[in-house]
Structure formats: C-alpha cells, structure tokens
LONULO-446683 format. One record per residue (C-alpha): residue in one letter; residue number from 1; x, y, z; chain. Coordinates in Angstrom, 1 decimal. Layout:
BEGIN
rest A&nr NUM&px X&py Y&pz Z&kette A .
...
***
This chain:
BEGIN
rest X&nr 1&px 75.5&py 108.4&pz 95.0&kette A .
rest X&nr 2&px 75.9&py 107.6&pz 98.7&kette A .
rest X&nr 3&px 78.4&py 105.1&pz 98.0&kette A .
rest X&nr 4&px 80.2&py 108.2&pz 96.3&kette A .
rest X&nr 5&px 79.6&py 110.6&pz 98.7&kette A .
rest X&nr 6&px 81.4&py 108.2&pz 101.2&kette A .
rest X&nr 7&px 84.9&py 107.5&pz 98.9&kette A .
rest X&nr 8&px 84.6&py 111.2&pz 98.7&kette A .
rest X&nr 9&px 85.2&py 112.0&pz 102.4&kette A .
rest X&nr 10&px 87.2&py 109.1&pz 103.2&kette A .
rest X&nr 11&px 89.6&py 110.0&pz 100.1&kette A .
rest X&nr 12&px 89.3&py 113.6&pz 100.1&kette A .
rest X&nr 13&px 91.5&py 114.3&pz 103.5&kette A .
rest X&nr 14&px 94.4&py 111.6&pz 102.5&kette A .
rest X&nr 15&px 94.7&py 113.6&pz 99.2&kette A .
rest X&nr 16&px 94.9&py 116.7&pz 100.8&kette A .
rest X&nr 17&px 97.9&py 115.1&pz 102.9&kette A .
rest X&nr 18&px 99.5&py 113.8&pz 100.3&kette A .
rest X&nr 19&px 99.2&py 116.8&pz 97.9&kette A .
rest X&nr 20&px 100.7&py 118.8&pz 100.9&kette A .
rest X&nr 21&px 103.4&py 116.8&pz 102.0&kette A .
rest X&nr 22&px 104.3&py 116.3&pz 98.4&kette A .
rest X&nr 23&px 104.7&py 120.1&pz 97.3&kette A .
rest X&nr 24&px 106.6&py 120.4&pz 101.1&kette A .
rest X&nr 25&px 109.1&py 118.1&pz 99.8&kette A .
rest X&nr 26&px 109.8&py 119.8&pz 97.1&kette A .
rest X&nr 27&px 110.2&py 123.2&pz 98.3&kette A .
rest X&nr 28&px 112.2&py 122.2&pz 101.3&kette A .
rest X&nr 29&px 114.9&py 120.6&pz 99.3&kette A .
rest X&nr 30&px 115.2&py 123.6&pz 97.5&kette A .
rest X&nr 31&px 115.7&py 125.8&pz 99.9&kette A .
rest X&nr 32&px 118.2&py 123.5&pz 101.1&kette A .
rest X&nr 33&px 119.7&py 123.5&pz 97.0&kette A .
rest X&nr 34&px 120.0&py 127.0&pz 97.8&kette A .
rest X&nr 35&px 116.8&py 128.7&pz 95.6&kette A .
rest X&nr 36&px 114.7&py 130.3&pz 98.5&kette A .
rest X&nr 37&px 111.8&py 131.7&pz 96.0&kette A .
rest X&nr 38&px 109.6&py 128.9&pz 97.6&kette A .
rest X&nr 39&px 110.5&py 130.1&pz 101.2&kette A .
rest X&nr 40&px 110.0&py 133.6&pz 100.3&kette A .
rest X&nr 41&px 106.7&py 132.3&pz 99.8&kette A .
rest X&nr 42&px 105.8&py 130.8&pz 102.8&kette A .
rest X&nr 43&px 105.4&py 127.7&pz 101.0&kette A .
rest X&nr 44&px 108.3&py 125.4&pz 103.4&kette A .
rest X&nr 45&px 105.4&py 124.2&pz 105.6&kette A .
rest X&nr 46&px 103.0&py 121.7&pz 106.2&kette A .
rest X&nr 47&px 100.5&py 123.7&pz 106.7&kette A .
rest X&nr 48&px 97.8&py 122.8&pz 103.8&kette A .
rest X&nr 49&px 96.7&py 126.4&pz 103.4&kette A .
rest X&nr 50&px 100.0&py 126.9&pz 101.5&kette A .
rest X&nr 51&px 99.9&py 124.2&pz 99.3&kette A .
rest X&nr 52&px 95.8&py 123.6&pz 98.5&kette A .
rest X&nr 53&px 94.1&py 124.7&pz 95.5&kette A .
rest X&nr 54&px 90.5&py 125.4&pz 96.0&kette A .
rest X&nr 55&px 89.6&py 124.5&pz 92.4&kette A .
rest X&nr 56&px 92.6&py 121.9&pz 92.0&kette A .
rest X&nr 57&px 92.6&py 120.2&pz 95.4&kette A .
rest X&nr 58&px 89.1&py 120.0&pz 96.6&kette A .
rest X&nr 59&px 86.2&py 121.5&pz 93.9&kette A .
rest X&nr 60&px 87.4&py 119.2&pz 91.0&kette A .
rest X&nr 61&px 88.3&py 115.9&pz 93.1&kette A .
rest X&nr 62&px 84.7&py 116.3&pz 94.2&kette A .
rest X&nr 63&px 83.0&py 116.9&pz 90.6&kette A .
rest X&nr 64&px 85.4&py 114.2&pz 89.2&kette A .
rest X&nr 65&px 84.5&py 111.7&pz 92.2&kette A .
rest X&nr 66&px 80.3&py 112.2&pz 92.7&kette A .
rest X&nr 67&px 80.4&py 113.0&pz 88.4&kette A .
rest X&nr 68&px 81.4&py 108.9&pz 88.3&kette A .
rest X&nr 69&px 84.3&py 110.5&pz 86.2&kette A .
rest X&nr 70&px 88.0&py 109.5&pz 87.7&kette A .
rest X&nr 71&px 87.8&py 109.5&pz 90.9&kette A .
rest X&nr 72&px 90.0&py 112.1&pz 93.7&kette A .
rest X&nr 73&px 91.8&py 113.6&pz 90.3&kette A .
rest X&nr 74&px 93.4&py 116.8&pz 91.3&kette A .
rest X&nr 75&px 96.4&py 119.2&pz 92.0&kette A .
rest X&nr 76&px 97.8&py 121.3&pz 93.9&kette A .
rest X&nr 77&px 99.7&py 124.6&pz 93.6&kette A .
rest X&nr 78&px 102.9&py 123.8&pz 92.3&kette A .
rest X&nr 79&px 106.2&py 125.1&pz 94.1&kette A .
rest X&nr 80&px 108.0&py 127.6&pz 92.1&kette A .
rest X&nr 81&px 111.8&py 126.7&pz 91.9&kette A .
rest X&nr 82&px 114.0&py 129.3&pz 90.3&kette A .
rest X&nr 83&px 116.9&py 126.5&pz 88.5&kette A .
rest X&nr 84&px 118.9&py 129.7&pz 88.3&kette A .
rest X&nr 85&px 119.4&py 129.7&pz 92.4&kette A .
rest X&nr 86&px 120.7&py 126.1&pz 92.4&kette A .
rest X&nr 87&px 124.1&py 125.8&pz 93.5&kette A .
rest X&nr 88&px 124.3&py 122.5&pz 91.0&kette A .
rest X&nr 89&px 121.8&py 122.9&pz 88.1&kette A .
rest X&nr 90&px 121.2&py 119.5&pz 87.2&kette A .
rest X&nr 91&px 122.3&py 117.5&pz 90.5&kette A .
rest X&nr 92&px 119.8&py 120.5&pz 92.6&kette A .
rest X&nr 93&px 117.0&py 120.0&pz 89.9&kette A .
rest X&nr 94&px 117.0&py 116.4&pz 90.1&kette A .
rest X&nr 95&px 116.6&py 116.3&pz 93.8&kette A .
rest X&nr 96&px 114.1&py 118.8&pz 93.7&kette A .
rest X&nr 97&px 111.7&py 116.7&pz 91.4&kette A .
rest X&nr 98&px 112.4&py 113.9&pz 93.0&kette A .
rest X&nr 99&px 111.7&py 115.0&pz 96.5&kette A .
rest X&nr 100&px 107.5&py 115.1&pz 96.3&kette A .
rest X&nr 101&px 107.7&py 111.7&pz 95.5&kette A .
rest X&nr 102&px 109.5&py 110.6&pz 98.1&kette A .
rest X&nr 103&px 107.6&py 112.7&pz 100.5&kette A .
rest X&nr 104&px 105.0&py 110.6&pz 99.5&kette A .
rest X&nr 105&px 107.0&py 107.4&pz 99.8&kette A .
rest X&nr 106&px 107.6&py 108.5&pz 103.5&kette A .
rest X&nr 107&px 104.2&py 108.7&pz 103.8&kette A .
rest X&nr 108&px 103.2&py 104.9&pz 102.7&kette A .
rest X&nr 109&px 105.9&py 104.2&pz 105.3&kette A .
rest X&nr 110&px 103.8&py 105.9&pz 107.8&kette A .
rest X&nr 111&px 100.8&py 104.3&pz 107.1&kette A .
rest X&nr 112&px 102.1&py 101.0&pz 106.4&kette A .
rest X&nr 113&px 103.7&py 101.0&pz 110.1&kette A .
rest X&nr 114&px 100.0&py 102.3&pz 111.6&kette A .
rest X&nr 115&px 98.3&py 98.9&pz 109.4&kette A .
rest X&nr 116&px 100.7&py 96.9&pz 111.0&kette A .
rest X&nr 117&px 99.9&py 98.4&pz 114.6&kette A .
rest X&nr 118&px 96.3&py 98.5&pz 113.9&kette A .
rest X&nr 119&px 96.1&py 94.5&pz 112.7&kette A .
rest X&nr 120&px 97.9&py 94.0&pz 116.0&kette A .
rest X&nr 121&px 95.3&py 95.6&pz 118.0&kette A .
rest X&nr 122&px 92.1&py 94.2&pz 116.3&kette A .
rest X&nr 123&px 94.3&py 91.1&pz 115.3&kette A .
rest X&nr 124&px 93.6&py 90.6&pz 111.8&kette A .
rest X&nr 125&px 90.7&py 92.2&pz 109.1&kette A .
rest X&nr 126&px 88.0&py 93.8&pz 110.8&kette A .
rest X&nr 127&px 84.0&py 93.2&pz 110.4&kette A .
rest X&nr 128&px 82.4&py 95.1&pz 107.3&kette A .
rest X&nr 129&px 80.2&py 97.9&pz 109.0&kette A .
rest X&nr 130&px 82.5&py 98.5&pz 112.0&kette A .
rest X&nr 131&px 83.9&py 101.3&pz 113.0&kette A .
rest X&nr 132&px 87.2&py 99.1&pz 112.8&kette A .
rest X&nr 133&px 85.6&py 98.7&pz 109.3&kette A .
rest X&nr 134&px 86.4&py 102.3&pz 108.6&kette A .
rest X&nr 135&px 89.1&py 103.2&pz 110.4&kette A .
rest X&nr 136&px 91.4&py 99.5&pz 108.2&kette A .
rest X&nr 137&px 89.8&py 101.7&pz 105.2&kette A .
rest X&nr 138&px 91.2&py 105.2&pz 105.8&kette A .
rest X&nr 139&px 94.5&py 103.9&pz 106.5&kette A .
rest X&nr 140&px 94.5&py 101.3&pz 103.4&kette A .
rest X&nr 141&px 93.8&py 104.8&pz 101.7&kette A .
rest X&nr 142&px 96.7&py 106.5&pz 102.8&kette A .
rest X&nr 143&px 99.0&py 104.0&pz 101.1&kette A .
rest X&nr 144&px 97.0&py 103.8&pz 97.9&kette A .
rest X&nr 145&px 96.6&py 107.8&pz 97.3&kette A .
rest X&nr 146&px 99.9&py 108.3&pz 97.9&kette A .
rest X&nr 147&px 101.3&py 105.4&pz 95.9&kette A .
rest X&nr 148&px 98.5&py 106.6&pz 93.7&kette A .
rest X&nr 149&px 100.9&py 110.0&pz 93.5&kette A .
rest X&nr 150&px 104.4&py 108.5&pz 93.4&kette A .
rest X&nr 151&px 103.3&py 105.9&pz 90.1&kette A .
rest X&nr 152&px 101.5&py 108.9&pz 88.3&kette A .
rest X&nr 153&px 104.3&py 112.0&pz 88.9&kette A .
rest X&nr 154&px 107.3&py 109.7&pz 88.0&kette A .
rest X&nr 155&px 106.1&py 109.3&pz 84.5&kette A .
rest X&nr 156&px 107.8&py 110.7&pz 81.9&kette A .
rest X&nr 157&px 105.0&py 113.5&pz 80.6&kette A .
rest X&nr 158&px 105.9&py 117.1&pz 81.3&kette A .
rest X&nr 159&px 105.3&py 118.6&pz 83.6&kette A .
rest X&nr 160&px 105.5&py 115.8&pz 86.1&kette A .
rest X&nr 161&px 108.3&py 115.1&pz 88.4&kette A .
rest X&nr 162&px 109.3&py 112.3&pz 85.9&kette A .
rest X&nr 163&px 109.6&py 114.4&pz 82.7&kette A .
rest X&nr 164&px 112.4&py 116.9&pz 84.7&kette A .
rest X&nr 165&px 114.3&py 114.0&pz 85.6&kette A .
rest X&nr 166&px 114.3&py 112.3&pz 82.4&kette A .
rest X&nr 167&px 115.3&py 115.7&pz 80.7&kette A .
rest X&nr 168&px 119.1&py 115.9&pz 82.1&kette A .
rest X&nr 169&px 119.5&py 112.2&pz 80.9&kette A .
rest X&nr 170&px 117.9&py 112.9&pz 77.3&kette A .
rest X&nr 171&px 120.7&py 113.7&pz 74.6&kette A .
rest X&nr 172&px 121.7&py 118.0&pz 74.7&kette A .
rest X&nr 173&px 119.9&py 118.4&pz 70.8&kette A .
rest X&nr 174&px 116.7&py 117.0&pz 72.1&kette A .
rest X&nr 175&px 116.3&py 118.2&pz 75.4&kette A .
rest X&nr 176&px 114.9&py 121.5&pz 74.0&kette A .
rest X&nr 177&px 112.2&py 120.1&pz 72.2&kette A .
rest X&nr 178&px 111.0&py 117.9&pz 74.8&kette A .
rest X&nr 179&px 110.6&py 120.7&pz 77.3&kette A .
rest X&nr 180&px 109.1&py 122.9&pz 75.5&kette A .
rest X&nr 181&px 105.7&py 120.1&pz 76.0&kette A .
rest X&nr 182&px 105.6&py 121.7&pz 79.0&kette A .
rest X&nr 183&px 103.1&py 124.3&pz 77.5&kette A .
rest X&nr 184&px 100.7&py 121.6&pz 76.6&kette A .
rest X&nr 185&px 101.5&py 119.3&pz 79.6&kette A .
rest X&nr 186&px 97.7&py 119.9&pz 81.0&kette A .
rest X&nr 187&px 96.2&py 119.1&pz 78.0&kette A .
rest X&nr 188&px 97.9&py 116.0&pz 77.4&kette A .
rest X&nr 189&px 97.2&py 114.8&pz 80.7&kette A .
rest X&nr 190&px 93.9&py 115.5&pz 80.9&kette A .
rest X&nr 191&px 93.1&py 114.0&pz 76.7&kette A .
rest X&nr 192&px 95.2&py 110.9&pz 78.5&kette A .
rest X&nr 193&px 93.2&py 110.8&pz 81.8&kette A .
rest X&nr 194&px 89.9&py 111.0&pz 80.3&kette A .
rest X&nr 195&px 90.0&py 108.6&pz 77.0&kette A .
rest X&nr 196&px 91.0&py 106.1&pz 79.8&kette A .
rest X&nr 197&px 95.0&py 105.3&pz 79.0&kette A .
rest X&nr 198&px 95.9&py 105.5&pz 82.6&kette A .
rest X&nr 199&px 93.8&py 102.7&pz 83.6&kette A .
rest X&nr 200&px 97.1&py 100.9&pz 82.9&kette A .
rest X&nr 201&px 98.3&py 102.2&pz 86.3&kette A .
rest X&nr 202&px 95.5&py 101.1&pz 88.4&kette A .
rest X&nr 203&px 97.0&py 96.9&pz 88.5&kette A .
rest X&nr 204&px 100.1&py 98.6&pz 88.8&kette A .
rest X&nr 205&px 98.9&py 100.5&pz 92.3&kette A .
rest X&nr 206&px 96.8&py 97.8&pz 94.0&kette A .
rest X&nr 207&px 99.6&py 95.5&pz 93.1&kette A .
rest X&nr 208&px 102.2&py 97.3&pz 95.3&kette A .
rest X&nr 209&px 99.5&py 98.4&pz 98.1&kette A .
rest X&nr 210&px 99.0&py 94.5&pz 98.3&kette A .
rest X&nr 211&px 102.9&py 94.6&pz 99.1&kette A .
rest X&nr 212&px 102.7&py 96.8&pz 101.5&kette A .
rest X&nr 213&px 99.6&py 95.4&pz 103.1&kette A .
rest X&nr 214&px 101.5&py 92.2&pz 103.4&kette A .
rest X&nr 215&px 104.4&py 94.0&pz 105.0&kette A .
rest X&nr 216&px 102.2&py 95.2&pz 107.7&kette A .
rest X&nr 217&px 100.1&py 91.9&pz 108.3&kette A .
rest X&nr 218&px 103.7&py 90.0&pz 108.8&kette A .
rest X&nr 219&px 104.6&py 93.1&pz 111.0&kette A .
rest X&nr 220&px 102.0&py 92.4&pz 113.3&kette A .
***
C-alpha cells in the first residue's frame, strides 16, 4: 500500500499538468479557429481549476491507483468546441483535436530538457533513496504521463482526439456511422481499459520515454 500511496503523489500532480495543459491546448486553438464558446467559459487558461474534474481528475486516479486497478486512469473536463464557429470546418476541427496532444508533446520537450539539465548537475543516475532519487523520478514521470496521454488520445476510438481526426479522412457514407460511437465512447473505453487490451500501449510508452531519456543523457 505504501509503495501505492507514493506512485500516487508522485503521479498524481504530473497528471493534473498534463490534463491541464492538454484541455488549454485545445481551447486556445479554437479561439484562435474563431469558436469562442471555450473562452466564454473561462476555460483559455492554465489555471487547473478550469480544467480538473474532482471525480475524473483526482477521486478516480486515486481509487484506480491504491485499488491495484490501472493506475493514474482519469479525465478531465472536456473543452466544448462549437464546429459551427470554425471559420474552416474540417481544417479548424482538425487542429483543434490535434492541439491537446501536442500540448502534451511540448510538455515531454520540457521535461526532457530539465533530465538533461538535471544529469548535468548530479552527472549521471542518482542513488536509490536520495532525494536526487526522487526528484530523476518526478521528472522521468512527466515524460511518461504525458507520452502516456499523446499514445492513448491519438487512437482511433471516439471520442478521443484520434477518432475526430480520422473522421474527415473516412469515406462521406461512413462518416455518419462512425460518429455516432460517440454515445458509447465511455463504455468502450472503459470494457477496453479494464479486460486489459491496452496493455499493448505500455511497450509502446517506455519504449519512446527510453528515447527521450537518451536524448537527455547525450544532452548533458
């Protein structure tokens, strides 16, 4: 439980980040698509408060993390975009999906550039039980939660940032049917998440992390 407890409030924080700078994103490049309803809203900040669900974002990470279920699973509220407001529909929709994502991608940047700086300082790994120890594990976890986010929101499952791309490249007669999954989206994800189909991804993230990891020790 302890060793729970700790992932918990190491995690916890990056996720709140990335949840936040991810649902920024994607009401920033609305507004500047030309749909305000997210500005109306307050929600073109970076202030978490706009973007964290109670339940979503901290209560169920926590349950699914100390519960040995999957661990720091969560949401946050999503950004409403009226497609309507777009100045270009499917050019202004695109963008907009994509934009989380790449908030997030900025984000791995970030962190990538602080591993390098910190391997510089200490000059290589640090000692397990260090303070050093803690801080090489917060920042490691900054580039896996939110490469965590970009792998999981690209895929193709509505309604993730990947299904509303996919949609303007899916021929006109099917492009009806496939959005209207949307309604059962949660369900799906959740009946995927828990009979274990995602573990799939997991490889897929430490794999690129290790990339970036490397980045950072040749960096420094």
């Amino acid at each position: 439980m302890a060793d729970k407890i700790n992932i918990l409030l190491l995690y916890l924080p990056l996720l709140c980040l990335a949840f936040t700078v991810h649902e920024f994103g994607h009401a920033w490049v609305a507004l500047k698509q030309g749909d305000d309803t997210a500005a109306r809203l307050g929600r073109v900040t970076l202030d978490p408060r706009s973007h964290i669900d109670p339940v979503g974002s901290l209560l169920f990470p926590a349950i699914a993390t100390l519960g040995g279920g999957i661990p720091l699973l969560g949401w946050a509220k999503p950004v409403p975009v009226d497609v309507r407001k777009l100045r270009d529909y499917r050019t202004g929709d695109i963008l907009v999906s994509l934009a989380g994502v790449f908030m997030n991608f900025v984000l791995v940047l970030i962190f990538t550039v602080a591993l390098a700086v910190f391997f510089g300082v200490v000059g290589g790994l640090p000692m397990e039980g260090t303070v050093a120890a803690t801080v090489y594990e917060f920042i490691l976890g900054g580039i896996l939660v939110n490469l965590g986010l970009i792998v999981f929101n690209i895929l193709p499952i509505p309604p993730l940032d990947g299904s509303k791309v996919l949609y303007h490249y899916l021929p006109a007669g099917a492009r009806e049917s496939y959005r209207q999954l949307d309604q059962y989206g949660f369900l799906i994800l959740m009946g995927l998440m828990f009979t274990g189909m995602f573990r799939f991804l997991t490889p897929v993230i430490y794999a690129m992390a290790s990339v970036f990891h490397n980045l950072a020790s040749l960096a420094a």
